[in-house]
MIVEXSE-261740 format. One line per field, with one value per residue: x, y, z of N, C-alpha, C in turn; residue in one letter; residue number from 1. Coordinates in pm, 1 decimal. Example, Ala and Ser with C-alpha at 12.3 -4.5 7.8 and 13.67 -1.06 7.14 Angstrom:
<sites>
nxx	c(1319.0  1285.0);
nyy	c(-569.0  -225.0);
nzz	c(780.0  708.0);
caxx	c(1230.0  1367.0);
cayy	c(-450.0  -106.0);
cazz	c(780.0  714.0);
cxx	c(1320.0  1290.0);
cyy	c(-330.0  3.0);
czz	c(780.0  787.0);
res	c(A  S);
n	c(1  2);
</sites>
This chain:
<sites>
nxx	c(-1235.0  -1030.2  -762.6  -520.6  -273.0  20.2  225.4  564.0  593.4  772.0  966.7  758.6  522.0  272.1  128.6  -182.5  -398.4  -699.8  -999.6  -1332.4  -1621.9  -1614.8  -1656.7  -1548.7  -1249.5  -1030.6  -745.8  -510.7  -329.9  -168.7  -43.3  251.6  286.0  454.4  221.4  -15.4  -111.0  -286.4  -504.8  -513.2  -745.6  -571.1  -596.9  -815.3  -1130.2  -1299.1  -1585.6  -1562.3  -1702.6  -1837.0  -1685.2  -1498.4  -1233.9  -1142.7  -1047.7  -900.6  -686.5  -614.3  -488.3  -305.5  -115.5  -57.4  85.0  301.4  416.6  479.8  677.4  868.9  984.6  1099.1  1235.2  1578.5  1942.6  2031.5  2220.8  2164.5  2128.5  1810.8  1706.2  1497.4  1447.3  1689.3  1737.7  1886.0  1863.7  1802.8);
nyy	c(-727.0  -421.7  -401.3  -153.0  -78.4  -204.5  -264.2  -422.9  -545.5  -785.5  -1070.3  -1277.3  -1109.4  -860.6  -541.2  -463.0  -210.7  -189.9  -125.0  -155.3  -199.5  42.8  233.7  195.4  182.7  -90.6  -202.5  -469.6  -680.1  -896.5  -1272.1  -1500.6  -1833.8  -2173.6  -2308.5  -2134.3  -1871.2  -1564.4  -1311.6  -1197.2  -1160.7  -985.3  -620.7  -318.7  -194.0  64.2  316.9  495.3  780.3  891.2  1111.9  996.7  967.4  1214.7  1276.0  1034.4  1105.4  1317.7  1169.5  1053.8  1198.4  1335.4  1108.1  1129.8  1397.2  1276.5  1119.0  1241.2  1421.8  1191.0  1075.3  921.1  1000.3  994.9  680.4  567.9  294.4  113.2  63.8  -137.5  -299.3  -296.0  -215.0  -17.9  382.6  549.1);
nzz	c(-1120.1  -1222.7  -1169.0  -1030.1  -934.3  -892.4  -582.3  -465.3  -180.2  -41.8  -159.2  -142.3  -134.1  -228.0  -244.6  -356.8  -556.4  -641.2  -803.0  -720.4  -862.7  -1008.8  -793.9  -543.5  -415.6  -327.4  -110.6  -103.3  11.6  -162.9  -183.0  -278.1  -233.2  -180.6  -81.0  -138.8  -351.9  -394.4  -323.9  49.8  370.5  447.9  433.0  310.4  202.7  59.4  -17.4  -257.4  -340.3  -94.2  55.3  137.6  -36.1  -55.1  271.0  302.4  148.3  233.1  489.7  374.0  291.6  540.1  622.5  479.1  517.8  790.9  701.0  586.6  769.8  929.3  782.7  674.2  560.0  271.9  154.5  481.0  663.3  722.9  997.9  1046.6  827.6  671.6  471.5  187.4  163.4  -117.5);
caxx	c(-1186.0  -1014.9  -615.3  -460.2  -149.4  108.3  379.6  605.8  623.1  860.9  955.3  671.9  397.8  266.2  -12.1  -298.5  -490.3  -790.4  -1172.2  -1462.2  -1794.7  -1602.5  -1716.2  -1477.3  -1102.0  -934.8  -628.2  -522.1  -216.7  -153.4  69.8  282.0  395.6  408.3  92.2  -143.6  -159.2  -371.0  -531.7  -517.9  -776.9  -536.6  -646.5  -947.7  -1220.7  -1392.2  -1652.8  -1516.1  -1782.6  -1876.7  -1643.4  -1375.6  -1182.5  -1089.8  -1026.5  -811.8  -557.9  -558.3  -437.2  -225.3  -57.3  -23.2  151.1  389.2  477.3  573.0  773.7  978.0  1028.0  1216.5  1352.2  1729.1  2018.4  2065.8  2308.2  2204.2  2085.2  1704.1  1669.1  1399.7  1441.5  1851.3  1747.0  1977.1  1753.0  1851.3);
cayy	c(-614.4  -369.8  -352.3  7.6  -72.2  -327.3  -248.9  -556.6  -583.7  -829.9  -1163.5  -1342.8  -1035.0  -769.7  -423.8  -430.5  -128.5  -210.3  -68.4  -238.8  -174.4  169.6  319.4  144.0  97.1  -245.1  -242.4  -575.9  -774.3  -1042.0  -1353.5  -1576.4  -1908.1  -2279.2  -2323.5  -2035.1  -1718.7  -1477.6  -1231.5  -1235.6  -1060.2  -854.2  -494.0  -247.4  -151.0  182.2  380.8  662.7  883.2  978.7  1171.6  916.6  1002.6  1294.0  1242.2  902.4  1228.9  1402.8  1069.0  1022.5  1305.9  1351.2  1015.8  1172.2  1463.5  1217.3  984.3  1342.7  1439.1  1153.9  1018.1  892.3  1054.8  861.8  573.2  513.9  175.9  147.7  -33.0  -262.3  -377.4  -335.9  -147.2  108.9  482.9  569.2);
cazz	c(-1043.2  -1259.6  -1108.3  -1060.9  -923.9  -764.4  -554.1  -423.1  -46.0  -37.9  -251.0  -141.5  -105.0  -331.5  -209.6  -480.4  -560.5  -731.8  -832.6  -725.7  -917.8  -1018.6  -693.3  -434.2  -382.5  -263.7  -132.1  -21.5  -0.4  -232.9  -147.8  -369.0  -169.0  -203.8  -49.6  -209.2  -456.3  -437.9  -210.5  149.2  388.3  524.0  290.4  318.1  58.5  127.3  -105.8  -302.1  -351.6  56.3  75.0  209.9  -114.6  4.5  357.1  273.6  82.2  357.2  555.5  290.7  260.7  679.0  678.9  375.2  618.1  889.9  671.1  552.5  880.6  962.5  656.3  667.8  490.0  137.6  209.8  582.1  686.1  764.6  1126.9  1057.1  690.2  659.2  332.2  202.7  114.1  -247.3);
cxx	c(-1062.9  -855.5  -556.9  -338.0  -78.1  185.5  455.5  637.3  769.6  846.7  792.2  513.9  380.7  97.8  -24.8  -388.3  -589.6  -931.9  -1227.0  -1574.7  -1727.6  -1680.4  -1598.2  -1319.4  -1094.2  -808.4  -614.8  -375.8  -225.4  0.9  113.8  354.2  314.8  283.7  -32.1  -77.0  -259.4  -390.4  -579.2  -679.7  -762.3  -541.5  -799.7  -1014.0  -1313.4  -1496.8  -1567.7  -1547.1  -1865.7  -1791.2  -1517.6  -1269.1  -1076.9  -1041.2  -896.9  -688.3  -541.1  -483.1  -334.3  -71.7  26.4  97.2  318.0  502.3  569.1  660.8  912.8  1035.8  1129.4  1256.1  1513.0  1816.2  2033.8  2203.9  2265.6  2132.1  1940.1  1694.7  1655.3  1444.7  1596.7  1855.1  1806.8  1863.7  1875.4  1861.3);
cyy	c(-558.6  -321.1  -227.8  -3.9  -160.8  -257.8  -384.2  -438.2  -658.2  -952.5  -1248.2  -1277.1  -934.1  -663.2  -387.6  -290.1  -169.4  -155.8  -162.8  -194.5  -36.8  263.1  293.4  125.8  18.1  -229.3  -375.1  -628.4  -940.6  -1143.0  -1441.1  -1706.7  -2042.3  -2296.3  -2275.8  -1911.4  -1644.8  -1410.7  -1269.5  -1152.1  -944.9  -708.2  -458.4  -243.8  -9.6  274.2  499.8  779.3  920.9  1009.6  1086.5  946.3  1100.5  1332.3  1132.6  1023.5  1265.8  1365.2  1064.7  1130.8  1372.3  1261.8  1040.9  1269.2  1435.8  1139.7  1112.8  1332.3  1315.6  1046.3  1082.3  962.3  933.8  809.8  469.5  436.4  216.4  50.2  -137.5  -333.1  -402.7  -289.3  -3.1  213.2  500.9  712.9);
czz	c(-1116.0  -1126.6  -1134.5  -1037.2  -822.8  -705.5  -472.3  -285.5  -51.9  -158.5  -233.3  -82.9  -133.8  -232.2  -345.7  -449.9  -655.6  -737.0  -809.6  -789.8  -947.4  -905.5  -552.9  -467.1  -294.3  -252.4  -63.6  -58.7  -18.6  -181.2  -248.1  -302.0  -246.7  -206.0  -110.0  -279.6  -445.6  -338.1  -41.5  198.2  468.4  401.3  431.4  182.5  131.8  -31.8  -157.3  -311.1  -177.2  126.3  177.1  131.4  -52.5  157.3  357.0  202.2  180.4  464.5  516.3  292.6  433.6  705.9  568.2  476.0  719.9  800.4  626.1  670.7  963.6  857.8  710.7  571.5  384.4  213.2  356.6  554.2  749.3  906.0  1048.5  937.5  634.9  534.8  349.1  131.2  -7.7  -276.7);
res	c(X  X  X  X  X  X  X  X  X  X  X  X  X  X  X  X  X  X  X  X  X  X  X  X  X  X  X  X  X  X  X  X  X  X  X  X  X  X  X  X  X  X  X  X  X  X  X  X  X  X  X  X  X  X  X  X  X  X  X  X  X  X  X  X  X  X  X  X  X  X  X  X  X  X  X  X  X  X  X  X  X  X  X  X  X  X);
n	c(1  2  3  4  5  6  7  8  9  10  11  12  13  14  15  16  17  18  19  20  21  22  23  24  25  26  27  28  29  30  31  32  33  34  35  36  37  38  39  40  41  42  43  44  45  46  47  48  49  50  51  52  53  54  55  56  57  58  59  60  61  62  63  64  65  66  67  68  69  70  71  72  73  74  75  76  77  78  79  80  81  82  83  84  85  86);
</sites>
């Protein structure tokens, strides 16, 4: 399975994008602890070509809108995570 892109979650949990059979995206969240490595089955996989592609942008892009709309002034504190916006 052909990896597109990591981003770290936190220290101990990473969101995979990956191709399946070049027809499907995987996203799934990978874990790194004592116990285990590798992928959990918290994630989706959906076809690319019926028209989910485009639909999944349009999701994408809605949930972009809301995150403007209330995005924090650089500096403030985020509630939940105590992370500062850059």
């Amino acid at each position: 399975m052909p990896k597109i892109e990591r981003i770290k979650l936190s220290d101990t949990q990473d969101l995979v994008a990956s191709l399946v059979d070049n027809e499907k995206l995987d996203l799934r969240i990978f874990v790194k602890t004592d116990d285990y490595t590798g992928a959990t089955k918290r994630g989706f996989r959906f076809y690319l070509f019926d028209n989910n592609w485009i639909e999944f942008k349009k999701l994408i892009n809605e949930v972009d809108k809301a995150y403007n709309e209330i995005g924090r002034p650089r500096g403030e504190q985020c509630p939940r995570r105590n992370e500062t916006k850059r």
